[in-house]
N, C-alpha and C positions, 0 to 999 in steps of 0.2 A: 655663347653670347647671343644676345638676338639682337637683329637688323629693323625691327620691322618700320621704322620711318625713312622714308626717303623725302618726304618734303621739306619747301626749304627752311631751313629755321628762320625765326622772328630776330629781328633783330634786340627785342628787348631779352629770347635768351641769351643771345651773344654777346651781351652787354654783360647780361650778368655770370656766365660761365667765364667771359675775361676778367671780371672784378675777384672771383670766386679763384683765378690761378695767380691774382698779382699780389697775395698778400706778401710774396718773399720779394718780389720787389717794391713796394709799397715801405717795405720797413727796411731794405735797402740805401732805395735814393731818395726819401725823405731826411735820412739820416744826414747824409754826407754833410750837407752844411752845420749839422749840431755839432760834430764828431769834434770837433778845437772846441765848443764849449764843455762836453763831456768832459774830455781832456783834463781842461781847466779845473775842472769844479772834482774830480778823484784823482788830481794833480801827479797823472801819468805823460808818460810822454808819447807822442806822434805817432810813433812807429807802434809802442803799446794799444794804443785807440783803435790800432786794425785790428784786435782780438771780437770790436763787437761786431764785427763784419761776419769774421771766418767764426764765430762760437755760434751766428747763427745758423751759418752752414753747416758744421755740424750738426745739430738739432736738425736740420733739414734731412742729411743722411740719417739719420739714427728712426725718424718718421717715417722715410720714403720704404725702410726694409720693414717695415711694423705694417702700415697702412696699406699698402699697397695688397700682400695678402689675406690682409683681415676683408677690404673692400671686396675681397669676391669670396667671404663666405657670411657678412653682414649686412651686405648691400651697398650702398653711395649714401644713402644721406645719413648712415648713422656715423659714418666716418668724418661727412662733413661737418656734421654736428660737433663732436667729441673734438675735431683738430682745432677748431673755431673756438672752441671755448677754452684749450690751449693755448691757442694765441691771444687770446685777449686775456687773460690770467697771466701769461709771459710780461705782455707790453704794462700791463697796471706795475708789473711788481719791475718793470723796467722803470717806471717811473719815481718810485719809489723806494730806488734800492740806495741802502744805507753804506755800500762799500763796494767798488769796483768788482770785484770778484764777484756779489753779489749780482750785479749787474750783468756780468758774463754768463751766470749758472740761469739769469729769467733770460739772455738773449737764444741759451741753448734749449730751453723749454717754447720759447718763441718761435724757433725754426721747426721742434720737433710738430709744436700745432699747425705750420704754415704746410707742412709735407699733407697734408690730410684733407683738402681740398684740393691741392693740389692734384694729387692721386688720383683721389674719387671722382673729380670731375671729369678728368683726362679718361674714365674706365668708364662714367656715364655718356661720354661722348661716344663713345666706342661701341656700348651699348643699344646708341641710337641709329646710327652712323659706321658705313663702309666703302672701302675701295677709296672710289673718288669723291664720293660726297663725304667720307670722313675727312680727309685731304685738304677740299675746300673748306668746310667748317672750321678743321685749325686754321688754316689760314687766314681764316676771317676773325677770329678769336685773336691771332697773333697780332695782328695789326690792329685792333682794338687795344691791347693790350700795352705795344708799342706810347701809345699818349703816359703811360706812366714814368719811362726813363727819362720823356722831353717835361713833363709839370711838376712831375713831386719833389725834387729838388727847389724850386723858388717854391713851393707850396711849404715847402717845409724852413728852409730861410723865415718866410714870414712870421709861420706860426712861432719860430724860436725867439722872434726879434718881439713877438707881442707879450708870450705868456711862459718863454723858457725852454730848457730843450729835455723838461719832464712833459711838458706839452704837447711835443711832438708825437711822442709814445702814446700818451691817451688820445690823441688825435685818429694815428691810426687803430685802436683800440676798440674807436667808436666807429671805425671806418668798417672795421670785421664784422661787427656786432650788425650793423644794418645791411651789406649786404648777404650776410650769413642769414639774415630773416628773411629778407624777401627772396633768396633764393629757394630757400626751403619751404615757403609757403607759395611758390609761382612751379617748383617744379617736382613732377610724381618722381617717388622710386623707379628706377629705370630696371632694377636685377632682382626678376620674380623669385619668391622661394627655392623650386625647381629648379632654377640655373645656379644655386650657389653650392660654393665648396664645402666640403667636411674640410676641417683644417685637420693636417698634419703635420708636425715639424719634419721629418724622416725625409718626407716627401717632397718638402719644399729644399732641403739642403739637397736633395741629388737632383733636384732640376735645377736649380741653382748652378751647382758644380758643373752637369750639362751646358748649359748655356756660357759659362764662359771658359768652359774647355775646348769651343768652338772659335779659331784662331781671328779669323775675320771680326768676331765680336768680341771677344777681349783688346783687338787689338784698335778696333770702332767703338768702342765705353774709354779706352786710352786718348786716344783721338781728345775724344770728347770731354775728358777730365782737363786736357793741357790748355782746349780752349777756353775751359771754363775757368780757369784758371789766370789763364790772358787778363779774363774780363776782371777777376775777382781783385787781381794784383791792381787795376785800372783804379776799381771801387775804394778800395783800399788807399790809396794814394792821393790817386785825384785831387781831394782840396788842396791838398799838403804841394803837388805839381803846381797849380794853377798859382798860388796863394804865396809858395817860396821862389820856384823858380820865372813865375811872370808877372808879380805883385798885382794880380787878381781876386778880390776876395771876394767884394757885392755883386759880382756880376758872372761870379763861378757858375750858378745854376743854369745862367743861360748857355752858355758855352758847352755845359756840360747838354743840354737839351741838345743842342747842334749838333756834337758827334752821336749822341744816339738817334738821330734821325736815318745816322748811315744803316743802322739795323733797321727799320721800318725798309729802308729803299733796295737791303738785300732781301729781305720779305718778298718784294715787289717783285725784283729781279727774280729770286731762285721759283716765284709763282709759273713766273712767263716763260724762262728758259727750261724747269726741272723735265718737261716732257719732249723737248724739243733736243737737247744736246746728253741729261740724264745726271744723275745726281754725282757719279764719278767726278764725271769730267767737272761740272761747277765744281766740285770739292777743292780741286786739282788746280783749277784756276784760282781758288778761295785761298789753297796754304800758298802759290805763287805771290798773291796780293798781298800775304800776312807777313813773307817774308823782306820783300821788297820795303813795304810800312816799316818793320820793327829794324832793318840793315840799315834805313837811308836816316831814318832819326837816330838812330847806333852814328852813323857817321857824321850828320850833321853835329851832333854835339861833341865829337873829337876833334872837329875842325874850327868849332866853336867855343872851347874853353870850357868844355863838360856839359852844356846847356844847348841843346837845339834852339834856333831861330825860331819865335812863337809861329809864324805862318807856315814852316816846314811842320814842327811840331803836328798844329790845325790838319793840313793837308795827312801827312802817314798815320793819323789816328782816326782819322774818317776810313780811310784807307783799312786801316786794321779792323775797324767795327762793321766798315763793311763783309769784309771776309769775314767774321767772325757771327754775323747776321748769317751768312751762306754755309755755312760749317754748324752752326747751333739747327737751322733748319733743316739739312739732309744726312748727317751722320748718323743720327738716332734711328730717321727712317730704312735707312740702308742696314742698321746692325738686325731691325725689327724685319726685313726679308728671311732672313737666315734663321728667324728661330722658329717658325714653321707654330706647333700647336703649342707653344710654351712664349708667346707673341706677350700676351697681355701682359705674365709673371715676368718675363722680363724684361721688357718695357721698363717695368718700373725697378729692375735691379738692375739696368743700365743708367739709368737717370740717379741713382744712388749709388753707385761705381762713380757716374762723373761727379756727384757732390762729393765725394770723401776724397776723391784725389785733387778736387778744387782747394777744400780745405786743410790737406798736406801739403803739396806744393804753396800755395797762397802765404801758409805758415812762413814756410822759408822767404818765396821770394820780393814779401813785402816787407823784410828786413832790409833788403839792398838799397833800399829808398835811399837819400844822403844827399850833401850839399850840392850836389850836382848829380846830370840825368846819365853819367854812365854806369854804375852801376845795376842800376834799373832797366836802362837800356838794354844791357847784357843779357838782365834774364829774361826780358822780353823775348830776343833775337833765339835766345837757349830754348826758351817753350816753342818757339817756332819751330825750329832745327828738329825737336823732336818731336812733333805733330808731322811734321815731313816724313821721319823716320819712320813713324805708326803707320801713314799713310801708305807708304811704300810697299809696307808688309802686307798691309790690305793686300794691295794690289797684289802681292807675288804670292800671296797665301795658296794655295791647291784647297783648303777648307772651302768648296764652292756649293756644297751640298746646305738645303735646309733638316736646323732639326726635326727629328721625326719622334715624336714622346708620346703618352697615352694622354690624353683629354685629363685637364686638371679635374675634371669632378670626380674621375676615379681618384679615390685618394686609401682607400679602405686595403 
């Protein structure tokens, strides 16, 4: 890969490489307030309506193993190109789909296009950018990025209440479309001819197998699947929480803005502490905080008649998103030491590892949902319990060694 910019980036790229990685949140938490109109209108029930959640997350894994190595034998912007116009042919035919299922099979074409910017940009960064000026550039990108879980949800409220929740879809649709243009017309290909791979499948399945025969990183892509999973069962639920068990509906998106501010403030945090105490120790303090959040609302609601107190509630899920702000930002980095010349390939097969286990678990534990918050409760405290147990293994692992593999150009 080549280095050669150190200066500092512009701000209007960082505006637009955060626009260019939030199309999976964009089509996310725009969502959440439609999801009871969806519902209604392919007259499914509640717990069914998490399917458009997790069928986009699949799409997302099914893109992340596609894109990801095609990006470094094609380049960055033909990726971004081609995923971009997967999603927006996803969200049209989301809009217009004539049968729930149908509407599942464009949400999983939706996610498969959202992986492909995703990827590419995360590789064009990388491209640019290293050490510590890669470092600080995600982090500037993350906290940009951050304004989308606090706005797109009342953004999306609105648009539903003006023009319907086929609206919403075309909304984000037209949202891909523009800034997929001005990103590709504001920024060069970053991955000259000369740097790119000869693809081979052979090749890519033994580094693959490599990489997560390395215990530390199978056991930090695990990690990282349960948190994502935390979030996804959050996603999943959320209106249905706020809306049954605290008779909140109009005023859901703000509330929902408020806990994910706690992700922006672990942002903040894991910026200022990560060189000061190191990514272990935050981790460590990040699943202590997750377990504490998911125990004390587990208890509250036993002592409550199956429903936590909404300000307890408030407080251990700020609490959870906290930590889970602190866990999304250094468990990825920490699996990406250990894999030495096989960093970039997987990178992006750890970030596809935690989406396919987001959306197996999520599968199951957004069933637990029910007239009350223990159930729910349970699985929360259960992903915790074993995020602790991944952790641990980190730790006691003897895997301390980085991979050591041939330079992916050799592929012949």
């Amino acid at each position: 890969m080549q280095h050669a910019a150190i200066e500092k980036p512009s701000i209007l790229f960082l505006v637009l490489a955060a626009l260019m990685t939030s199309f999976t949140a964009v089509s996310i938490d725009m969502l959440l307030p439609t999801l009871p109109h969806v519902a209604q209108h392919f007259d499914v029930s509640a717990i069914t309506s998490q399917q458009v959640i997790t069928c986009l997350v699949f799409g997302i894994f099914l893109g992340e193993i596609i894109f990801g190595p095609l990006s470094d034998v094609f380049g960055r912007k033909p990726l971004i190109i081609s995923g971009s116009i997967s999603f927006i042919i996803g969200a049209v035919w989301c809009a217009n789909a004539q049968s729930y299922e149908e509407l599942l099979a464009a949400r999983v074409l939706q996610g498969f296009g959202a992986a492909g910017p995703k990827i590419a940009v995360r590789a064009l960064l990388r491209d640019l950018y290293s050490g510590v000026h890669l470092a600080r550039v995600y982090s500037m990108v993350f906290m940009i990025l951050m304004i989308i879980p606090i706005s797109a949800p009342i953004i999306g409220q609105w648009i539903t209440s003006k023009i319907g929740w086929e609206g919403e879809f075309l909304t984000v649709a037209g949202f891909c479309f523009v800034a997929t243009l001005l990103f590709t017309l504001m920024q060069k290909e970053t991955l000259s001819p000369d740097k790119r791979n000869t693809f081979n499948i052979w090749f890519l399945f033994r580094t693959v197998g490599l990489i997560f025969a390395h215990q530390k990183v199978f056991l930090l892509t695990l990690l990282l699947g349960l948190v994502f999973s935390i979030n996804l069962t959050y996603l999943g639920t959320a209106q249905q929480i706020f809306k049954n068990y605290y008779g909140i509906e109009h005023n859901f998106p703000y509330y929902f803005g408020f806990l994910a501010t706690a992700i922006a403030v672990a942002y903040l945090a894991s910026a200022k502490l990560v060189n000061k105490i190191g990514g272990i120790k935050l981790c460590a303090i990040a699943i202590g905080i997750l377990i504490i959040s998911t125990a004390t609302t587990l208890l509250a609601s036993i002592l409550n008649g199956g429903t936590p107190p909404f300000a307890v509630f408030l407080v251990c899920f700020f609490g959870l998103f906290f930590s889970y702000g602190i866990l999304w930002a250094n468990v990825a980095v920490l699996a990406i030491e250990y894999l030495g010349a096989a960093a970039g390939l997987g990178s992006t097969f750890i970030s596809a590892g935690a989406s396919l286990i987001g959306f197996l678990v999520t599968g199951f534990t957004g069933g637990l949902y029910d007239a009350n918050y223990l159930h729910l409760g349970l699985g929360f405290l259960g992903m915790s319990l074993l995020a602790l147990i991944c952790f641990l293994g980190v730790i006691k692992s003897r895997h301390n060694h980085a991979l050591s593999y041939v330079k992916m150009a050799v592929t012949s």
